[in-house]
C-alpha positions, 0 to 999 in steps of 0.5 A: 485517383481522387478518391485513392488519395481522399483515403490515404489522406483520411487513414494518414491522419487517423493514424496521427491522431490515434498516436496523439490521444495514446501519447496525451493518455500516457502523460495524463498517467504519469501526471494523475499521481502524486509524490506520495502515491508515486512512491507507494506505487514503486513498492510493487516495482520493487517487490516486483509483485501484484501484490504487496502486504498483508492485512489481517481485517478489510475494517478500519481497525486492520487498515489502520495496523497494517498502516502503522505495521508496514507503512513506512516499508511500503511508504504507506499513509491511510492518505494514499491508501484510500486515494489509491483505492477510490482512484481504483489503483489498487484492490483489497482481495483475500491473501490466499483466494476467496473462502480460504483465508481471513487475511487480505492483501493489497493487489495493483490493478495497473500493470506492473510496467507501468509502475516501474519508474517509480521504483526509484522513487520507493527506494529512496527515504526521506533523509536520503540526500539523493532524494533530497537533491540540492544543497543536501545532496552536495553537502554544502549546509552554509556557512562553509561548513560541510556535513560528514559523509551519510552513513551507509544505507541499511540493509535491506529489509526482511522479508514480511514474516508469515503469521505462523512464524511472527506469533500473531493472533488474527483478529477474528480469533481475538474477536472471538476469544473475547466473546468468548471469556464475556461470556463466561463472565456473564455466566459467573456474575448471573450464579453469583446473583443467584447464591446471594439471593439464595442466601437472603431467604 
């Protein structure tokens, strides 16, 4: 009997810490994020998609377009991009699989539920008065004065453009483009060169 309840004991309070530790876990998850990667995070709730964006080069150059192209509809700074990255939150993988494409997307290595309660966060802007909260979201500036009512919020935005329909040069091709006309360049100076030393003799 004694050895009955020594295990009921033991499995009991196993049970009870195994539950703890997934707790705390959880709490440690809700907490490891900041505000801004908080809200960057909700963007994949919105969409409700693993992946978000498009990039068309993994260099600095492309993250930095990409930044400046999308950042302020998915919330994005480079900050919370490379925090997210080093943290391994998120992923830059080929748009269309490996080999197929030169464009890249950004994939959310967390699963899309636990994003999920940030999608308020994503959604309200920085001037939003909801997202704001206090005297700003009662109207009350000071003074006895009240503000005018906010304007209604925008239409949402437009589905990102494909590169097809958007008229976009991809990098590579750009690149290689300008290889391209400096070569040509080279070879034109390189025969001018050689008339004037032609004609010299």
């Amino acid at each position: 009997m004694n050895k009955r309840l020594e295990h009921i004991v033991r499995t009991t309070l196993k049970d009870v810490l195994s539950e703890q530790e997934q707790e705390q876990e959880q709490e440690q998850q809700a907490s490891v994020f900041d505000d801004a990667q908080k809200k960057f995070l909700g963007s994949f709730a919105l969409a409700g998609a693993q992946h978000l964006g498009i990039l068309y080069s993994m260099s600095d150059i492309g993250v930095r377009e990409f930044v400046a192209r999308s950042g302020a509809q998915y919330n994005c700074t480079p900050y919370v991009l490379l925090s997210l990255l080093r943290g391994k939150y998120i992923k830059i993988v080929p748009y269309t699989g490996y080999g197929r494409d030169t464009d890249y997307t950004i994939e959310l290595q967390l699963p899309i539920e636990s994003v999920q309660e940030f999608a308020e966060l994503a959604g309200a802007k920085e001037g939003d008065p909801a997202a704001a909260g206090g005297a700003a979201a009662t109207g009350d500036i000071g003074g006895g004065v009240s503000s005018p009512p906010p304007p209604p919020p925008p239409p949402p935005p437009a589905p990102e453009p494909t590169p097809e329909v958007a008229h976009v040069v991809k990098y590579g091709d750009l690149l290689r483009e300008s290889v391209k006309i400096s070569k040509q360049l080279m070879l034109e100076a390189s025969k001018s060169k050689k008339k004037v030393l032609k004609q010299k003799k």
